[in-house]
C-alpha positions in Angstrom: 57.9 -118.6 101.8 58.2 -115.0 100.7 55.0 -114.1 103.0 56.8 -115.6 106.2 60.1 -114.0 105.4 58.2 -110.5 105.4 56.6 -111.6 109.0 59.9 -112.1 110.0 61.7 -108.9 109.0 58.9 -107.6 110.2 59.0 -108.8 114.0 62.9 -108.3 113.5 62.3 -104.2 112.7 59.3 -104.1 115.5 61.9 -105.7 118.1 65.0 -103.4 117.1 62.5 -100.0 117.5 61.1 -100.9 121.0 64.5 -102.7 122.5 66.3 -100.1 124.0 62.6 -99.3 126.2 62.8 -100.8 129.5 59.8 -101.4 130.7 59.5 -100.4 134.2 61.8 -98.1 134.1 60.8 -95.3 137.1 63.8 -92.5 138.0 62.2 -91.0 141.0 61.3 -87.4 140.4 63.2 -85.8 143.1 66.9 -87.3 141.4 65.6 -85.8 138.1 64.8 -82.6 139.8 68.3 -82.8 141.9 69.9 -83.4 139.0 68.3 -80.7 136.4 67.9 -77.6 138.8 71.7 -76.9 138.5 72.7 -74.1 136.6 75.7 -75.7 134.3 78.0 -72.3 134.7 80.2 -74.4 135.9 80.1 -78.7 136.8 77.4 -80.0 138.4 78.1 -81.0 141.9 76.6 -84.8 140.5 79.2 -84.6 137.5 81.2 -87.9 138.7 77.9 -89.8 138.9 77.5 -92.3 136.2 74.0 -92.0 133.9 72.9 -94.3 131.7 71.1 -93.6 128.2 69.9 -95.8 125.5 71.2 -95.8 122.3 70.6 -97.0 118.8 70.5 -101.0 118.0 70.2 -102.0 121.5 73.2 -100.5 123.1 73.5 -98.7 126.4 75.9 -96.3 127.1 77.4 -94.2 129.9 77.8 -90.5 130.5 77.7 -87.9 133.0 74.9 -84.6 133.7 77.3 -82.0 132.6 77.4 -84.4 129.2 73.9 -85.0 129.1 73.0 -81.1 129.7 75.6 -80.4 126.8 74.0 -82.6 124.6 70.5 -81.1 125.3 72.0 -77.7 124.4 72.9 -78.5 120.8 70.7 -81.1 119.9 67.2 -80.7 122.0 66.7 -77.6 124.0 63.9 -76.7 120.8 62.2 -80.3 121.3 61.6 -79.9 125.1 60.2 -76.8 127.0 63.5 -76.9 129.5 66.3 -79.4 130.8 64.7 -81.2 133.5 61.8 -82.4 130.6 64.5 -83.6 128.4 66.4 -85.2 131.4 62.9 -86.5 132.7 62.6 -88.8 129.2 66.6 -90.1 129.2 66.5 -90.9 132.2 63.6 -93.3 132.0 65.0 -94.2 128.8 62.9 -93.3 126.5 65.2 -91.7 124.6 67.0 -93.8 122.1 70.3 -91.8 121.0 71.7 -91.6 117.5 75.7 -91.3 117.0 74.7 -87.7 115.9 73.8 -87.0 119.3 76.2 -88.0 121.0 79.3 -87.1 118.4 82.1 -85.2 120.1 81.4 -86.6 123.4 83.4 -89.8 125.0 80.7 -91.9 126.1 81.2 -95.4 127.0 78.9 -97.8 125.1 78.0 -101.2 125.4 75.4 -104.0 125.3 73.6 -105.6 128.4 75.3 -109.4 129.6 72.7 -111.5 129.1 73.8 -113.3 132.1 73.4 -110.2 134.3 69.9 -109.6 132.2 68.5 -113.3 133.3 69.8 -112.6 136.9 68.2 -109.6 137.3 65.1 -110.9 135.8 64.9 -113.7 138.8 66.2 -112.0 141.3 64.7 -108.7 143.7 66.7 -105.7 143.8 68.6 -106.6 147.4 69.2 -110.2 146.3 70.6 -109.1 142.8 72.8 -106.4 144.8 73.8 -109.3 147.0 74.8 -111.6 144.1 77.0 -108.8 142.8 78.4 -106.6 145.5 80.9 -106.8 148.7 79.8 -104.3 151.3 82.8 -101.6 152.5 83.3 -100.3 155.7 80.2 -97.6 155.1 77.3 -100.2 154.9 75.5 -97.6 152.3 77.8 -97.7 149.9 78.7 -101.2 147.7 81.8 -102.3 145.6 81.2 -104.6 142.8 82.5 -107.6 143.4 86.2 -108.3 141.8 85.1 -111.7 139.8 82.0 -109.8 137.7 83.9 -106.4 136.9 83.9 -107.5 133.0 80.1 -107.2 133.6 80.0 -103.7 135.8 78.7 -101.8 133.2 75.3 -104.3 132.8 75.2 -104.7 136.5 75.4 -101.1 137.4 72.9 -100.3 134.5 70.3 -102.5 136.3 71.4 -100.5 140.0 70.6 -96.9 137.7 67.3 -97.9 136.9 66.7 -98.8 140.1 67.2 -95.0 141.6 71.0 -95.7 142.8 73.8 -93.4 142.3 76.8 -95.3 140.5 79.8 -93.5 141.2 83.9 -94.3 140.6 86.9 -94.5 142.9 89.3 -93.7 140.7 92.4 -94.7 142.9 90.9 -97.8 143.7 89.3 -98.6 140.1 86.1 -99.8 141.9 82.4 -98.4 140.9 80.0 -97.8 144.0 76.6 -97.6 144.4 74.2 -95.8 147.2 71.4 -94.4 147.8 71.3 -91.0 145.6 70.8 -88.7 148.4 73.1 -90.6 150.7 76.1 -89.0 151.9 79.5 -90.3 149.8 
């Protein structure tokens, strides 16, 4: 019994170290390089797009560049040659962030609906898109449907991954996706 408990906490500590890696996960390099070559004087012209990061015990969370390039200041501009490096590896995830990292910073953080997970693990990108957005007048540019907003976060994590911009209306309260270097 004791041997088989030990397998189990184990698996259990092998599963909670690799979870917040999603495989497959390919940021095209000319975002990463649009996003890093600004020079953070002042707000990045990409500051009111949504990133997402990984974080400790399986959580996601949501922040912006000028966060992100703040954070690399005081916690890993000695780890990585420059910012585009360090942005490189976050966004990919492959960086899982501790609460250390991210203290004094309002970041949204949440866990993936496993309902949106299974979808999106049936489903192709346009038919997943589909499932969860209404198109607006501008045919690029998507609004998440009203009935899954409790879900936006997991739906527009899956829609990052995939090399879209998220951004928010915030007179409307509606998050939008497009293609990053389409026109908003």
């Amino acid at each position: 019994m004791r041997f088989s408990m030990r397998k189990i906490l184990w698996c259990m500590l092998l599963t909670i170290a690799i979870s917040c890696t999603t495989p497959g996960v390919k940021i095209n390099e000319s975002i990463i390089t649009e996003l890093a070559k600004h020079d953070f004087k002042i707000p990045s012209v990409h500051g009111f797009a949504l990133i997402f990061i990984c974080c400790k015990e399986n959580y996601k969370a949501f922040t912006n560049i000028n966060v992100l390039h703040k954070i690399f200041i005081k916690h890993y501009s000695e780890k990585y040659p420059d910012f585009r490096s360090f942005l490189s590896e976050v966004l990919n995830q492959s960086i899982n962030f501790s609460e250390k990292d991210l203290d004094n910073w309002q970041i949204g953080h949440f866990k993936l609906d496993t309902n949106v997970q299974e979808t999106y693990a049936k489903l192709a990108m346009p038919d997943f898109i589909a499932r969860y957005f209404d198109s607006t007048e501008d045919k690029k540019v998507l609004a998440v449907k009203t009935e899954y907003h409790k879900d936006a976060y997991s739906i527009l994590y899956y829609c990052f991954i995939n090399n879209y911009k998220i951004t928010l209306n915030d007179y409307q309260g509606k998050y939008f996706i497009s293609g990053f270097f389409d026109r908003q």
